[in-house]
C-alpha positions as CSV (number, residue, x, y, z in Angstrom):
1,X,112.8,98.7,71.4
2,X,112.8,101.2,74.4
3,X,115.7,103.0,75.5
4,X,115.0,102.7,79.0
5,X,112.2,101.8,81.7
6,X,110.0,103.7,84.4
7,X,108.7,101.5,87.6
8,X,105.7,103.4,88.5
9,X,103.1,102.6,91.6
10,X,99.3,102.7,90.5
11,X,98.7,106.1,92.2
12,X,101.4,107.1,90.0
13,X,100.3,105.6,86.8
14,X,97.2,107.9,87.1
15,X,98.8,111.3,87.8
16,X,98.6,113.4,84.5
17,X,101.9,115.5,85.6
18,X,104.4,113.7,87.6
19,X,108.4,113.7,87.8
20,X,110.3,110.4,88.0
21,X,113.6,108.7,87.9
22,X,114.2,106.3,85.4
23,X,114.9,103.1,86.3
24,X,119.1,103.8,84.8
25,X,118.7,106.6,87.7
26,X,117.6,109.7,84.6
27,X,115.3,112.3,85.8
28,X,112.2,113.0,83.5
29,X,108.7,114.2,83.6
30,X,105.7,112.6,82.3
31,X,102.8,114.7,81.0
32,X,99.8,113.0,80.0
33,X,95.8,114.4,78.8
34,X,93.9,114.6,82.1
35,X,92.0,111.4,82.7
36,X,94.9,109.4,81.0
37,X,96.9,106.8,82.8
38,X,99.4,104.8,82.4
39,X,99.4,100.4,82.2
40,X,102.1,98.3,82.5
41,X,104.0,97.8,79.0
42,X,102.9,101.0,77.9
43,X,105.7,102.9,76.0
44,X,106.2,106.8,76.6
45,X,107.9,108.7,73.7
46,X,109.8,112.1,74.2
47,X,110.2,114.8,72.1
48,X,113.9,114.4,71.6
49,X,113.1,110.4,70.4
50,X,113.9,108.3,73.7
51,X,111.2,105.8,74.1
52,X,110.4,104.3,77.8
53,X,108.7,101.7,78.8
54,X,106.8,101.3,82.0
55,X,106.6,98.9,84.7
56,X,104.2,98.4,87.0
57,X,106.0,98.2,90.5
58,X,104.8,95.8,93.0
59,X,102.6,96.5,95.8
60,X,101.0,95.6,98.9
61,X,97.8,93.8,97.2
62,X,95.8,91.1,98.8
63,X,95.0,88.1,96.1
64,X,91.9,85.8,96.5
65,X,92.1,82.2,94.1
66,X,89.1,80.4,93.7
67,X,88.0,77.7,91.3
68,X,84.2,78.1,92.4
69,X,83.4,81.3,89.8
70,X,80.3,82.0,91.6
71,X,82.1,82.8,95.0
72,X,84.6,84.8,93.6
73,X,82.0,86.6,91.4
74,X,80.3,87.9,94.9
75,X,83.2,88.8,96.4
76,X,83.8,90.6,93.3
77,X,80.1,91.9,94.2
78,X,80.8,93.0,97.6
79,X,84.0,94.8,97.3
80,X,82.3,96.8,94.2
81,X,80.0,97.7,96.4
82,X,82.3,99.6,98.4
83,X,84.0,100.9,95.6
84,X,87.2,98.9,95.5
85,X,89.3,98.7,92.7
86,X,89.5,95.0,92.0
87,X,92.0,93.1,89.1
88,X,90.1,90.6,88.0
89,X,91.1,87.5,86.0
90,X,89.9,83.9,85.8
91,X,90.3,82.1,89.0
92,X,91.2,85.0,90.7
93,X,90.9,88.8,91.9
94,X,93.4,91.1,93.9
95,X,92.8,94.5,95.4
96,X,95.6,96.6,97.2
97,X,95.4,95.4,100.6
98,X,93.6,96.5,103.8
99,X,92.7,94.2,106.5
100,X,89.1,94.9,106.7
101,X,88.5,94.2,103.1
102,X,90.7,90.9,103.8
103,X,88.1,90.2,106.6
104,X,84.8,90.7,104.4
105,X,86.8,88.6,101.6
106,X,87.4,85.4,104.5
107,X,83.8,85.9,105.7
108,X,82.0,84.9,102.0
109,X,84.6,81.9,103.1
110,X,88.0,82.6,100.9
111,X,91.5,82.6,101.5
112,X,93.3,85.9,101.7
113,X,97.0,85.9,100.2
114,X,98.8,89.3,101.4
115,X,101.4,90.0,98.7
116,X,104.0,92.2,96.9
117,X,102.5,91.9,92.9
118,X,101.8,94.7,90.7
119,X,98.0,95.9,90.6
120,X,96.2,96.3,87.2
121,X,92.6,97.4,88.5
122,X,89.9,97.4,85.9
123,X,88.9,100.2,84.8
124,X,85.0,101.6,85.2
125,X,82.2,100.4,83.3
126,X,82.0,104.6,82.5
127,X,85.6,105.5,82.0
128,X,87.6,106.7,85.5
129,X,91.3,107.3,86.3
130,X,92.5,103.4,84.5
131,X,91.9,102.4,81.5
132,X,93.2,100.6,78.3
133,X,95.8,101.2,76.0
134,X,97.6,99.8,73.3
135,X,101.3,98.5,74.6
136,X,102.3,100.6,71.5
137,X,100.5,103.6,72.5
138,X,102.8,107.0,72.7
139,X,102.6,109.5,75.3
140,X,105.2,112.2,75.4
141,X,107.9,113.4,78.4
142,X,109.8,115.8,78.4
């Protein structure tokens, strides 16, 4: 059972060295193996025992739900295409926001939700700066 709990934004999740306040107010610094990041539910374990867990915090992300799998598979398409970091899941996708993305989503005719949610992005087919871990899996702070 952790000890405590760190809220982290994605762009922090995927910083290899990074100081934070816990969410009781503690200091702490996370180090991680370059290339590593952090998921929501993962659990951080430091050298003196205190276990973490982290939260992803929510963030401005634009959501698209659509029952027609096809449609939402090429907006999936085109916003790959430009590189976007999508969460995907069935019946939907989100992607942090920005209003010309939220334009090229509404032209392939879906509706746009702007929300605050946190933002799992998949990671790449080859690797990149997210990617899957074990809720149990230990990284260290110190």
């Amino acid at each position: 059972m952790p000890a405590a709990r760190v809220t982290l934004s994605l762009e922090q999740r995927w910083k290899s060295r990074l100081r934070v306040a816990l969410d009781d107010g503690r200091e702490a610094g996370i180090f991680l193996e370059r290339g590593d990041a952090l998921k929501d539910g993962d659990h951080l374990a430091s050298d003196d025992g205190l276990e973490v867990q982290v939260k992803a915090a929510p963030e401005r992300v634009s959501t698209v739900a659509c029952a027609d799998s096809l449609l939402l598979a090429r907006a999936c398409y085109h916003l790959g295409n430009r590189h976007v970091a999508l969460q995907i899941e069935p019946g939907r996708l989100r992607y942090l926001h920005d209003h010309v993305l939220d334009d090229l989503v509404r032209g392939l005719g879906l509706a746009v939700r702007v929300e605050q949610a946190p933002f799992e992005p998949e990671s790449g087919a080859y690797g990149g700066p997210v990617h899957s871990h074990d809720p149990g899996h230990d990284h260290h702070r110190e």
